[in-house]
N, CA, C and O atoms as a GROMACS GRO file, in nm:
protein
  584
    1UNK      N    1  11.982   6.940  10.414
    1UNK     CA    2  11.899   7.039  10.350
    1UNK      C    3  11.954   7.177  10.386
    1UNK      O    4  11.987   7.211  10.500
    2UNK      N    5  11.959   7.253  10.280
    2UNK     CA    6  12.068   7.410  10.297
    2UNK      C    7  11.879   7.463  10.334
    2UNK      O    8  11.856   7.463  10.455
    3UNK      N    9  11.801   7.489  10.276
    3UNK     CA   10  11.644   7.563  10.297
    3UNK      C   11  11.547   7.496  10.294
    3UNK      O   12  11.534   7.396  10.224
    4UNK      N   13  11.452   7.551  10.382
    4UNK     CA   14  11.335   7.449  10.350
    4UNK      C   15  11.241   7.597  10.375
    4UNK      O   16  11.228   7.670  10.473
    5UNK      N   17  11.189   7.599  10.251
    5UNK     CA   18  11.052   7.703  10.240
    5UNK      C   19  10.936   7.638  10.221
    5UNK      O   20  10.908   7.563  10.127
    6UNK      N   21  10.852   7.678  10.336
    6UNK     CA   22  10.686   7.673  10.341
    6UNK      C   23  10.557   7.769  10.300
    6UNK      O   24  10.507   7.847  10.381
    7UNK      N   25  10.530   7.760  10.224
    7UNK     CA   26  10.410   7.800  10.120
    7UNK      C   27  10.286   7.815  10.222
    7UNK      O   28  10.199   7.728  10.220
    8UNK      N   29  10.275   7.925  10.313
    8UNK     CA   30  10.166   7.938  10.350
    8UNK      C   31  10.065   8.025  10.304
    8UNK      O   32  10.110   8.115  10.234
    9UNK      N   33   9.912   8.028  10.323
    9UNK     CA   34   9.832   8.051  10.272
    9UNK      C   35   9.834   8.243  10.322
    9UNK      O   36   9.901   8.262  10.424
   10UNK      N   37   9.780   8.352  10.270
   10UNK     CA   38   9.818   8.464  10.328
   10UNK      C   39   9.673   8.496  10.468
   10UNK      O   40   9.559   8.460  10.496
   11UNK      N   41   9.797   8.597  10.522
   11UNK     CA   42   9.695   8.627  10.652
   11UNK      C   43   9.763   8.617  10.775
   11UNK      O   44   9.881   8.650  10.762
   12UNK      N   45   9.733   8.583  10.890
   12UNK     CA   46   9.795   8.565  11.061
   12UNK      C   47   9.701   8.465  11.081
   12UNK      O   48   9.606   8.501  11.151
   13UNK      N   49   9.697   8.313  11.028
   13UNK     CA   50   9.617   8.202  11.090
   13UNK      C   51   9.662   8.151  11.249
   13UNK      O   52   9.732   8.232  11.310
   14UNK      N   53   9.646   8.089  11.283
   14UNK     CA   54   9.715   7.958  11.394
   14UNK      C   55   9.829   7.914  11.309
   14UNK      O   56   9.946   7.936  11.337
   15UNK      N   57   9.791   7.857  11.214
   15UNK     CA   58   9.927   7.821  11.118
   15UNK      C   59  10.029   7.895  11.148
   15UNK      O   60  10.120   7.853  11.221
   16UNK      N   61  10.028   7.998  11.104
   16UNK     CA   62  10.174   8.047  11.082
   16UNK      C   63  10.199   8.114  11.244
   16UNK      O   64  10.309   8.167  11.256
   17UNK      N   65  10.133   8.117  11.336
   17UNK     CA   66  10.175   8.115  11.511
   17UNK      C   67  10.236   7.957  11.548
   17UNK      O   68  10.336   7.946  11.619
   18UNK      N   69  10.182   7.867  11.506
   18UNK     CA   70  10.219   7.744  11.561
   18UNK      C   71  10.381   7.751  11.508
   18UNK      O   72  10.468   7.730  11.592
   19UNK      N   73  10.413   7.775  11.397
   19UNK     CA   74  10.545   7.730  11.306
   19UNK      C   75  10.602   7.837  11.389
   19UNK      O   76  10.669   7.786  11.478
   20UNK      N   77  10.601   7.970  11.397
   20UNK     CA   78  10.720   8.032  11.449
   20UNK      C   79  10.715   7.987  11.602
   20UNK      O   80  10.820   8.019  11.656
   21UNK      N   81  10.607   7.908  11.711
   21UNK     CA   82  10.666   7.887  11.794
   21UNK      C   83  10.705   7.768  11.783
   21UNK      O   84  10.730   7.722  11.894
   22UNK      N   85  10.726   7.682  11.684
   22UNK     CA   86  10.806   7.557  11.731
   22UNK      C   87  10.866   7.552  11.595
   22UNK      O   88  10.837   7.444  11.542
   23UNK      N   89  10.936   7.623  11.522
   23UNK     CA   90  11.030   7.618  11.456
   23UNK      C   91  11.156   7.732  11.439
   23UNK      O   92  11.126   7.851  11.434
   24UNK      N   93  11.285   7.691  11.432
   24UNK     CA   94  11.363   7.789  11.399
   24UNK      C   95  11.337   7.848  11.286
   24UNK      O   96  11.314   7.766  11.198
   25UNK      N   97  11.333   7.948  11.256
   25UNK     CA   98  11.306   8.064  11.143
   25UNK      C   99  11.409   8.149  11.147
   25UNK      O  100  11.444   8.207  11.250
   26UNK      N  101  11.484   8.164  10.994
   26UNK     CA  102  11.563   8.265  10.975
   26UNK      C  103  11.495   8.388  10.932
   26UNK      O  104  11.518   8.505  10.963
   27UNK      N  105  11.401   8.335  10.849
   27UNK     CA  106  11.315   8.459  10.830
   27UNK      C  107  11.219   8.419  10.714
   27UNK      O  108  11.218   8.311  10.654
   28UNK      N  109  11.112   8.562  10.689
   28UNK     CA  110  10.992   8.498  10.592
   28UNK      C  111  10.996   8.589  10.489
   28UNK      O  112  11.055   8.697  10.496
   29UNK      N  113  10.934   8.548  10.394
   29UNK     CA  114  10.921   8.601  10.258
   29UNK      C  115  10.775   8.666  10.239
   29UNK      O  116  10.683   8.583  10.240
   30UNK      N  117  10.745   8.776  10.225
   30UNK     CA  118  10.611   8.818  10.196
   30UNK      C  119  10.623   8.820  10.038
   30UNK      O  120  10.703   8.867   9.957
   31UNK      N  121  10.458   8.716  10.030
   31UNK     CA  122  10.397   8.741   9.897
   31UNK      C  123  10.308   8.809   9.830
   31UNK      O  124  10.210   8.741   9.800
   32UNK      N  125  10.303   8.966   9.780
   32UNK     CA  126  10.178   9.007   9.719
   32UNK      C  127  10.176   9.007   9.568
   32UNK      O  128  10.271   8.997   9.490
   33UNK      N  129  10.036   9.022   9.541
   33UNK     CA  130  10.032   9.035   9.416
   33UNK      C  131  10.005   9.256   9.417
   33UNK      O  132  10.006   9.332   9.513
   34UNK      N  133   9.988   9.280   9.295
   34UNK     CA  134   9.964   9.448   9.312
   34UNK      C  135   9.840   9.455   9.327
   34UNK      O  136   9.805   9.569   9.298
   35UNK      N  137   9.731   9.374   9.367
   35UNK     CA  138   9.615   9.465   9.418
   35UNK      C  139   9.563   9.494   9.561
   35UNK      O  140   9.567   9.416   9.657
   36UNK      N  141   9.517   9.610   9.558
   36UNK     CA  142   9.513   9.661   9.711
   36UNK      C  143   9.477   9.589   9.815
   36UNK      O  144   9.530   9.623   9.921
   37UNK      N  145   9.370   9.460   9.823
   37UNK     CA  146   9.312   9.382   9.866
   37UNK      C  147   9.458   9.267   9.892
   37UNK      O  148   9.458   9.223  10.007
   38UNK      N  149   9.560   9.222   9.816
   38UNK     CA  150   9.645   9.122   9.871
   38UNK      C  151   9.721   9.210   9.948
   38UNK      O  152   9.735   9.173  10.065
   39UNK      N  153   9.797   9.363   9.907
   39UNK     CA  154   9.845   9.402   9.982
   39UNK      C  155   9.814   9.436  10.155
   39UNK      O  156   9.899   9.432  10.245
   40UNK      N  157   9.675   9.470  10.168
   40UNK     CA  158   9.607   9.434  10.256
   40UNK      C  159   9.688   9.340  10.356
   40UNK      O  160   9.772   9.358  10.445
   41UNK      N  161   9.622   9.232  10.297
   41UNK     CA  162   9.675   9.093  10.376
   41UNK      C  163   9.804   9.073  10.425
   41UNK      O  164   9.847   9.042  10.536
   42UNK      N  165   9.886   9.111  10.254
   42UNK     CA  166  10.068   9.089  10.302
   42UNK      C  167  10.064   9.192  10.408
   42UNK      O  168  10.083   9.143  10.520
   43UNK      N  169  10.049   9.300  10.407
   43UNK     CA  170  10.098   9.390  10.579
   43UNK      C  171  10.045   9.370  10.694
   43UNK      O  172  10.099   9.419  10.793
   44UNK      N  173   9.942   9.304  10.704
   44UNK     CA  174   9.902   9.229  10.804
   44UNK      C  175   9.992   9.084  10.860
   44UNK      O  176   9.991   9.046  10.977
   45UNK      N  177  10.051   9.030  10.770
   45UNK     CA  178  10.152   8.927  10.824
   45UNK      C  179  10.308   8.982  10.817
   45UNK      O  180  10.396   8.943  10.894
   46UNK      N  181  10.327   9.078  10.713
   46UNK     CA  182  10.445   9.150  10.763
   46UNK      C  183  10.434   9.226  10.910
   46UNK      O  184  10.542   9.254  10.962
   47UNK      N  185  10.334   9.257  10.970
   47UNK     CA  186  10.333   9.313  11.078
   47UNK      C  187  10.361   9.218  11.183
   47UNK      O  188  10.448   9.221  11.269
   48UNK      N  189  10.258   9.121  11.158
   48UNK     CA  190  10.248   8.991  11.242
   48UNK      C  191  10.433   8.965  11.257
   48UNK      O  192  10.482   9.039  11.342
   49UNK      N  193  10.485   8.917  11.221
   49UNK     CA  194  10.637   8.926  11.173
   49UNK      C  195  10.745   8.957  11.268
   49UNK      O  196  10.841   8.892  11.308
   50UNK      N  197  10.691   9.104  11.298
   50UNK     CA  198  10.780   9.192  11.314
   50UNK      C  199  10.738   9.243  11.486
   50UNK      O  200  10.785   9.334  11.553
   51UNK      N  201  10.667   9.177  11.508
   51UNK     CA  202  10.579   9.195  11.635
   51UNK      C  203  10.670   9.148  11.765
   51UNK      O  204  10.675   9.033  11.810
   52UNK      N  205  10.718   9.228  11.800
   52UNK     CA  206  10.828   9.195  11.950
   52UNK      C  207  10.799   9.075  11.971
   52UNK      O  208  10.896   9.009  11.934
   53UNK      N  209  10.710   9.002  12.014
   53UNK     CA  210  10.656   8.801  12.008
   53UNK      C  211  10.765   8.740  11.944
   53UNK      O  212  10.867   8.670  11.946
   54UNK      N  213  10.667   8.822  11.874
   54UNK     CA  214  10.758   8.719  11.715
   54UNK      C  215  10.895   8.738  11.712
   54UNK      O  216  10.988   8.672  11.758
   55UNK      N  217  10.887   8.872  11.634
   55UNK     CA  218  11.039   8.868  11.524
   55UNK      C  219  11.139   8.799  11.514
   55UNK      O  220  11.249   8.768  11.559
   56UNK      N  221  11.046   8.781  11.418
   56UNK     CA  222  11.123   8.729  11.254
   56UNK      C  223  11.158   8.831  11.155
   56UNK      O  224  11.088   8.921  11.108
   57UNK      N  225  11.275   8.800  11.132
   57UNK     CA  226  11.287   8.894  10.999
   57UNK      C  227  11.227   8.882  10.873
   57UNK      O  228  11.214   8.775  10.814
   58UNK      N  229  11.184   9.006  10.823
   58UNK     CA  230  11.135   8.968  10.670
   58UNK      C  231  11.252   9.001  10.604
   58UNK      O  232  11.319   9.104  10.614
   59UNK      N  233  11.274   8.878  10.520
   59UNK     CA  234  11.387   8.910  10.424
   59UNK      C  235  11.335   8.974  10.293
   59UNK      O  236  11.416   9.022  10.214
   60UNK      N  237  11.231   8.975  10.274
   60UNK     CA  238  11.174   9.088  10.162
   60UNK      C  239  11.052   9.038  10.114
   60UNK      O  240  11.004   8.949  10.184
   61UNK      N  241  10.969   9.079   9.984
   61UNK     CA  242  10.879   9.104   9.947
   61UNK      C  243  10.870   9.056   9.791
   61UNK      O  244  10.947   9.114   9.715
   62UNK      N  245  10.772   8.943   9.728
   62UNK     CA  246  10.764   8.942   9.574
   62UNK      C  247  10.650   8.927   9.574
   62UNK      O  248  10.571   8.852   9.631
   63UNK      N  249  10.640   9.061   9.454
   63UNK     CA  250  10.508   9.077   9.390
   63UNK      C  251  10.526   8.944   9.268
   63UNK      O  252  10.600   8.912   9.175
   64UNK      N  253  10.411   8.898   9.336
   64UNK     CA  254  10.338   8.778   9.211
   64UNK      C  255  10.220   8.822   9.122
   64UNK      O  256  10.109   8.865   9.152
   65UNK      N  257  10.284   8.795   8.988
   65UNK     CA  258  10.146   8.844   8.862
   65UNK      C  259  10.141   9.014   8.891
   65UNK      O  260  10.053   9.095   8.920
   66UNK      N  261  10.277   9.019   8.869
   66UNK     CA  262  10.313   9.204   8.882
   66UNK      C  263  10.239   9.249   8.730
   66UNK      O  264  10.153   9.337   8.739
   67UNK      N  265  10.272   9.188   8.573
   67UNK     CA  266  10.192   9.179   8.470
   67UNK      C  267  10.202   9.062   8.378
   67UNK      O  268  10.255   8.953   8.396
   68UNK      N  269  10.166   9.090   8.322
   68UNK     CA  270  10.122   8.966   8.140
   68UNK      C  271  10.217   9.031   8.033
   68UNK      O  272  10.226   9.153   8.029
   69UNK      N  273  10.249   8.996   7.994
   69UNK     CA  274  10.341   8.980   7.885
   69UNK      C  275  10.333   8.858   7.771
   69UNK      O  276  10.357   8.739   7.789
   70UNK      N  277  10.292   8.926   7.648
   70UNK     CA  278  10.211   8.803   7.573
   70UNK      C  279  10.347   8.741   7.504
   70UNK      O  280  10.444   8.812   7.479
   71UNK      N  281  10.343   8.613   7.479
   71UNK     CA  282  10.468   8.545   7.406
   71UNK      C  283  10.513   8.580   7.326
   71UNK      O  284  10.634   8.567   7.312
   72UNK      N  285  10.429   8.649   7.224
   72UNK     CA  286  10.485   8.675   7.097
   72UNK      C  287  10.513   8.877   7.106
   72UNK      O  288  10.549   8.949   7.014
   73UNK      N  289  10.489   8.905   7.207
   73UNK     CA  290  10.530   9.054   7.231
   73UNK      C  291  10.566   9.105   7.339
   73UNK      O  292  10.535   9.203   7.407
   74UNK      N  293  10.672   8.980   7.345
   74UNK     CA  294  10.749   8.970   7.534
   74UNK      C  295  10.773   9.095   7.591
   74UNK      O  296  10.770   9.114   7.712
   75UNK      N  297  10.805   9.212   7.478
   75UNK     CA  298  10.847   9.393   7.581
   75UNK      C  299  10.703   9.417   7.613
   75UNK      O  300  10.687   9.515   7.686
   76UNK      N  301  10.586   9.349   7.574
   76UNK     CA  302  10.516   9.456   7.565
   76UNK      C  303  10.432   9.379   7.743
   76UNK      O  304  10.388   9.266   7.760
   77UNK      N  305  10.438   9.471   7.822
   77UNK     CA  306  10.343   9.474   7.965
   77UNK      C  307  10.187   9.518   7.964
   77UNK      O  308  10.151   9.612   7.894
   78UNK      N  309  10.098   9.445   8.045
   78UNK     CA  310   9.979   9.481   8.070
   78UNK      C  311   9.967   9.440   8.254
   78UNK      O  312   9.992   9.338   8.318
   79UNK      N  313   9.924   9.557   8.285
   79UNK     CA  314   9.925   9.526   8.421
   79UNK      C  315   9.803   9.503   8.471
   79UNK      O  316   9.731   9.573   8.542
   80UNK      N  317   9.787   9.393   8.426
   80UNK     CA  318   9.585   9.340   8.484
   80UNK      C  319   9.551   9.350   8.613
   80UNK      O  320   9.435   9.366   8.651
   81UNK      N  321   9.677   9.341   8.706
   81UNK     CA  322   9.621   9.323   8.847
   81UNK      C  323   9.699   9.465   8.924
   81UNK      O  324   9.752   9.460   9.035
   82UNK      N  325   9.694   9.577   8.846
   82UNK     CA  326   9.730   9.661   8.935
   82UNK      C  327   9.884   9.680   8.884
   82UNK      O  328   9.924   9.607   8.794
   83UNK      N  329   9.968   9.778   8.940
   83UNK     CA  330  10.093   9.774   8.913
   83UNK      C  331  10.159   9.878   9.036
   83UNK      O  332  10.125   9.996   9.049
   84UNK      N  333  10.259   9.809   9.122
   84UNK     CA  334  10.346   9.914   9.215
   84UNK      C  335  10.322   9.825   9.349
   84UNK      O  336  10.417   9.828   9.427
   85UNK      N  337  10.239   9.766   9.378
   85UNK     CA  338  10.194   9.696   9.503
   85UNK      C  339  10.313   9.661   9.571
   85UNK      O  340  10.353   9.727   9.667
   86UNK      N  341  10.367   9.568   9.532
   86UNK     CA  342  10.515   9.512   9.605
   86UNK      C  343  10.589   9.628   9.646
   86UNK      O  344  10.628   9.637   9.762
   87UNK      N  345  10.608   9.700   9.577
   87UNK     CA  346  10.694   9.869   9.610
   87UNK      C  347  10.644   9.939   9.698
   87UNK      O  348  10.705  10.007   9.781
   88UNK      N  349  10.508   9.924   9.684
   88UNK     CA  350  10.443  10.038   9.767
   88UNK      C  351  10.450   9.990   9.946
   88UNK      O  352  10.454  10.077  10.034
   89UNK      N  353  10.450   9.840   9.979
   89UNK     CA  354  10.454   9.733  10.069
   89UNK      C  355  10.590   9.750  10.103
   89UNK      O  356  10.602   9.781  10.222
   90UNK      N  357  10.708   9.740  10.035
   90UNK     CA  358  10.858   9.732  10.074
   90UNK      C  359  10.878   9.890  10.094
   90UNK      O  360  10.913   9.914  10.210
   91UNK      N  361  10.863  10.006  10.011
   91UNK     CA  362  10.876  10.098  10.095
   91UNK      C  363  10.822  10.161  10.245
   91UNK      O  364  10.894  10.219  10.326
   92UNK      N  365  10.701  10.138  10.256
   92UNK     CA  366  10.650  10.150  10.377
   92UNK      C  367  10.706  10.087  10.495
   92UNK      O  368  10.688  10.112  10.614
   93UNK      N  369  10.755  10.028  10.455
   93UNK     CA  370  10.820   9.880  10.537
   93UNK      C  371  10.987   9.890  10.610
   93UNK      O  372  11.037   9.858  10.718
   94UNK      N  373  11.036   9.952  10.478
   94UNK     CA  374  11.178   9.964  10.479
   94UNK      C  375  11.207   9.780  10.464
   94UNK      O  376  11.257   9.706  10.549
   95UNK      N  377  11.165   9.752  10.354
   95UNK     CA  378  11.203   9.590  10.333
   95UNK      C  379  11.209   9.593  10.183
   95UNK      O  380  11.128   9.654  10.114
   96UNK      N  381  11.332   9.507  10.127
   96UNK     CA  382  11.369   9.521   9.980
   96UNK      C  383  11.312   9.383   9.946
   96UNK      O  384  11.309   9.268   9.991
   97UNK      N  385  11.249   9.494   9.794
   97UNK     CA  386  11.135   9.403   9.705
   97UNK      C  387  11.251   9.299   9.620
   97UNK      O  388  11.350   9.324   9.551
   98UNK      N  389  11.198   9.202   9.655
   98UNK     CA  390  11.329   9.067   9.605
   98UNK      C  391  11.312   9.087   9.469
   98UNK      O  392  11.414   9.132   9.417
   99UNK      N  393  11.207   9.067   9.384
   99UNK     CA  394  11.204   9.075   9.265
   99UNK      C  395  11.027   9.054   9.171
   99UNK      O  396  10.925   9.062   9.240
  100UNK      N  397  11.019   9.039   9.087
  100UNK     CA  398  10.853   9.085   9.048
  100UNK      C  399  10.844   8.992   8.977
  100UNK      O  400  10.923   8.980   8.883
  101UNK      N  401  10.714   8.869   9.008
  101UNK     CA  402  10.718   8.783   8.880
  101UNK      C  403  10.600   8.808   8.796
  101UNK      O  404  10.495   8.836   8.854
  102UNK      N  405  10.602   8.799   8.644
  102UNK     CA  406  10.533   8.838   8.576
  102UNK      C  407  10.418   8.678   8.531
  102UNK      O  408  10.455   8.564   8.556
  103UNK      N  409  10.320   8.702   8.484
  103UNK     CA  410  10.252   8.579   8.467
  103UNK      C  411  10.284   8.555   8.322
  103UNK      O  412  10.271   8.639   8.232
  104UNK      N  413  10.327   8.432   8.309
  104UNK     CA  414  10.400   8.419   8.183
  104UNK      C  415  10.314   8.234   8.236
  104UNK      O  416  10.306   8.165   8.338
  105UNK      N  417  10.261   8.225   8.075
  105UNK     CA  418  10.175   8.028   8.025
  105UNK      C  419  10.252   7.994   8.042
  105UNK      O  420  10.215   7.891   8.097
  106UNK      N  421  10.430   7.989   8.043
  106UNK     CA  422  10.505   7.873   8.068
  106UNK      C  423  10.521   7.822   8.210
  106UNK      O  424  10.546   7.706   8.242
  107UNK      N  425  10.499   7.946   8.303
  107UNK     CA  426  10.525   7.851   8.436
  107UNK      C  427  10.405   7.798   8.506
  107UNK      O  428  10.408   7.735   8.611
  108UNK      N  429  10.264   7.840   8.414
  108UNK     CA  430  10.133   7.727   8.456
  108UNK      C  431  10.197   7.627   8.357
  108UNK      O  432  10.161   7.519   8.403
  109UNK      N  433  10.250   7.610   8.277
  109UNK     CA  434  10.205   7.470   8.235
  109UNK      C  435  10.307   7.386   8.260
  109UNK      O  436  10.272   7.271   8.236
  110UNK      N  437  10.464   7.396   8.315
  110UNK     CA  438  10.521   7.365   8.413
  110UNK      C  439  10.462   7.309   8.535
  110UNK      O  440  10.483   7.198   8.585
  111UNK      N  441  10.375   7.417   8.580
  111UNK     CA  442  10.297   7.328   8.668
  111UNK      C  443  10.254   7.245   8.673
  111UNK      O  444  10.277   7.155   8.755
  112UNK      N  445  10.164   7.247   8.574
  112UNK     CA  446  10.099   7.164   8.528
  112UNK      C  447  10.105   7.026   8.486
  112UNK      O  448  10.023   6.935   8.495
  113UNK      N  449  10.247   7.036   8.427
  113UNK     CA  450  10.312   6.893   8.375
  113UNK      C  451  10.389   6.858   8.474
  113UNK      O  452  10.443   6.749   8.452
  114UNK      N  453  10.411   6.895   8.552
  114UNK     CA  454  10.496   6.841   8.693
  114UNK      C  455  10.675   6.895   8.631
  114UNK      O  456  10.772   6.829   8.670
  115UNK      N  457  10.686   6.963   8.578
  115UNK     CA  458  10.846   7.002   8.539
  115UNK      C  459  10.865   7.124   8.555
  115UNK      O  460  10.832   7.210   8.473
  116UNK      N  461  10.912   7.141   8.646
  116UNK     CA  462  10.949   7.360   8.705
  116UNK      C  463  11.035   7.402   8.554
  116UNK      O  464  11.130   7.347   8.499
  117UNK      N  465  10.969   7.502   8.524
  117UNK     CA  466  10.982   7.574   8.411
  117UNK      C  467  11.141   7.626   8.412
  117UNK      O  468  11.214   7.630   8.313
  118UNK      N  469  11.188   7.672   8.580
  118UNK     CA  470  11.274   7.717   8.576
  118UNK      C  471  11.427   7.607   8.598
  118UNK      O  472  11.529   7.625   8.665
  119UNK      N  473  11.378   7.477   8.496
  119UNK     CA  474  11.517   7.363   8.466
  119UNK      C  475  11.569   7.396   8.338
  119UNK      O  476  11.680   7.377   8.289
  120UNK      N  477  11.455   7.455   8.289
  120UNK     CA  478  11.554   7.545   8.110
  120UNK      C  479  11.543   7.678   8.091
  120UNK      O  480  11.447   7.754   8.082
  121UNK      N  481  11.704   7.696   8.084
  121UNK     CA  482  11.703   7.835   8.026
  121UNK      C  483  11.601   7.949   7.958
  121UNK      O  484  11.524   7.934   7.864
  122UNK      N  485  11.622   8.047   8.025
  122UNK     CA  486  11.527   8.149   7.942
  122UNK      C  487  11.493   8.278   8.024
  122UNK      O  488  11.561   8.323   8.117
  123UNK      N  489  11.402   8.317   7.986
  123UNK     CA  490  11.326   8.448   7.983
  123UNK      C  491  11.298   8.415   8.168
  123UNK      O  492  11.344   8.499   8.246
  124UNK      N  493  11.222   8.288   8.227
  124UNK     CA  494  11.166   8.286   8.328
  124UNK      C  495  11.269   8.210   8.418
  124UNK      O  496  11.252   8.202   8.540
  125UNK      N  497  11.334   8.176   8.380
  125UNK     CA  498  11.492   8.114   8.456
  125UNK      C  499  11.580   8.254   8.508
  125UNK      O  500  11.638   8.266   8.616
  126UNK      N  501  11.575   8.317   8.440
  126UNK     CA  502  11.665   8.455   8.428
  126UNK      C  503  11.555   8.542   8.567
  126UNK      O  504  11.582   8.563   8.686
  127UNK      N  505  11.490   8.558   8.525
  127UNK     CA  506  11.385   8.606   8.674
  127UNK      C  507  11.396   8.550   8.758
  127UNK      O  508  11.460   8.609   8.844
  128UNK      N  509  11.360   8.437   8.788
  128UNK     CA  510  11.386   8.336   8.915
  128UNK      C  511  11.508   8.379   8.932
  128UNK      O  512  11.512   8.485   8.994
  129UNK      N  513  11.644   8.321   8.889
  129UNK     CA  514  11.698   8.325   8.949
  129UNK      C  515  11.778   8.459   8.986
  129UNK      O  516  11.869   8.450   9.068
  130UNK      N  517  11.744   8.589   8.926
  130UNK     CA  518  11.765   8.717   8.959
  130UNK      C  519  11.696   8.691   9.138
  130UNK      O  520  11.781   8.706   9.225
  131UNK      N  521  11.577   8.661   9.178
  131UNK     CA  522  11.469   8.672   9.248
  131UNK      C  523  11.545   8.568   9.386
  131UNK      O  524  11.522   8.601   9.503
  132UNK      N  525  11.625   8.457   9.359
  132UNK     CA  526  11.705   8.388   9.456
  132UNK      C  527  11.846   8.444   9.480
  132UNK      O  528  11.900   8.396   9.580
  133UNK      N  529  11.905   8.518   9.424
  133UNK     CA  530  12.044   8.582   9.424
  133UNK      C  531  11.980   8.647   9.530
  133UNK      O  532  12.028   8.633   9.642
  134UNK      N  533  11.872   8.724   9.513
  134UNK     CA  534  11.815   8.842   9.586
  134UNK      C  535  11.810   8.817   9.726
  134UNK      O  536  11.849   8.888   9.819
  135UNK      N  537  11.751   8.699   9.727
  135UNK     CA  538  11.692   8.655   9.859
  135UNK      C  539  11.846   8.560   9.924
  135UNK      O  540  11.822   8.545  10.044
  136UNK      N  541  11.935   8.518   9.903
  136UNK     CA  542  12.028   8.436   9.929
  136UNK      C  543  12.119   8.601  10.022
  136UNK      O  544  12.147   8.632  10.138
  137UNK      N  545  12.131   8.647   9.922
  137UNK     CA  546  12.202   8.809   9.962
  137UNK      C  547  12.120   8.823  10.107
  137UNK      O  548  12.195   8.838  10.204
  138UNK      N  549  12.012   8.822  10.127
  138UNK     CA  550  11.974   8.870  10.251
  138UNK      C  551  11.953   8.806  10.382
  138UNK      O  552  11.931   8.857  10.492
  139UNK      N  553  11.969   8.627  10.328
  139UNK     CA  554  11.955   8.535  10.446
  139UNK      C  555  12.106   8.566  10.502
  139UNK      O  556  12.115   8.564  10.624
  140UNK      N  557  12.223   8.593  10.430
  140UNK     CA  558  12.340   8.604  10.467
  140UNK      C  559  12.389   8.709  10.570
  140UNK      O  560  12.469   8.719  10.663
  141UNK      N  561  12.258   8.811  10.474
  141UNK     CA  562  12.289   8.952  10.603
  141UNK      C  563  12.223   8.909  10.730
  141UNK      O  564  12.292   8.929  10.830
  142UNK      N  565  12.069   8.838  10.757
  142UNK     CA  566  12.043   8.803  10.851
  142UNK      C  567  12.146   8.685  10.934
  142UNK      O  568  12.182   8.720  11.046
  143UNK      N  569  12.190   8.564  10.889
  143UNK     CA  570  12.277   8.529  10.929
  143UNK      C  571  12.410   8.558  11.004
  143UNK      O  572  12.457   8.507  11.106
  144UNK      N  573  12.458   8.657  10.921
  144UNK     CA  574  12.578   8.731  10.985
  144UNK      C  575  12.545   8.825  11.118
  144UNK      O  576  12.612   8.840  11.220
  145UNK      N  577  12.417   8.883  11.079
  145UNK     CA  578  12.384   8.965  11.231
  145UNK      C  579  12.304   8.864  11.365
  145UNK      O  580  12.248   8.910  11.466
  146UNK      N  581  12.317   8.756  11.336
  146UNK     CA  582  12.222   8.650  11.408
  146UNK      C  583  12.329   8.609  11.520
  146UNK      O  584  12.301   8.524  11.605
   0.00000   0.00000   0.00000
């Protein structure tokens, strides 16, 4: 196995104390969405993070459900949940925002059907994998300085 990423819930539980003391960690990914209330949370575990204890590196920051973009008027953005959050989190931070995912019906219903949206080409393949270039670029820099 080249990665193994864990999907934890947001916040500073026991959870995520137990894993960094009994696991090697190259580093973590903060998830917000843009409203003030997740950002909240994400800097509370980016702090947690970065805490002499700890440190771990954050290799960066994705805003999830940055906006909506309707199918049939893909330029056109609505930012339901706020807009800038991830930016506003990575600048304060001095941590680069990996990339912004927009809420787009194809990757719920991917879900949904058990088939990751991002196995065919497109609009949401092209994001993703902008969003892993991103993050691959920075396990390398942590790596190399490790």
């Amino acid at each position: 196995m080249d990665y193994l990423i864990i999907d934890l819930p947001p916040g500073t539980s026991d959870i995520h104390i137990s894993l960094v003391q009994t696991l090697f960690i190259t580093g973590v990914i903060i998830i917000t969405t843009p409203q003030k209330l997740s950002i909240l949370d994400a800097r509370k575990g980016l702090e947690m993070f970065k805490q002499k204890k700890i440190n771990i590196p954050v290799l960066g920051i994705i805003e999830n459900q940055s906006y909506f973009s309707p199918e049939d008027m893909p330029d056109k953005k609505y930012y339901i949940f706020g807009s800038g959050g991830g930016n506003i989190l990575s600048n304060e931070n001095n941590v680069i925002l990996l990339g912004n995912i927009p809420i787009i019906q194809s990757i719920r219903e991917g879900s949904d059907d058990g088939y990751p949206v991002v196995m065919k080409k497109g609009k949401v393949f092209e994001i993703f994998k902008k969003l892993i270039f991103s993050l691959l670029r920075q396990i390398n820099i942590v790596d190399n300085f490790s």
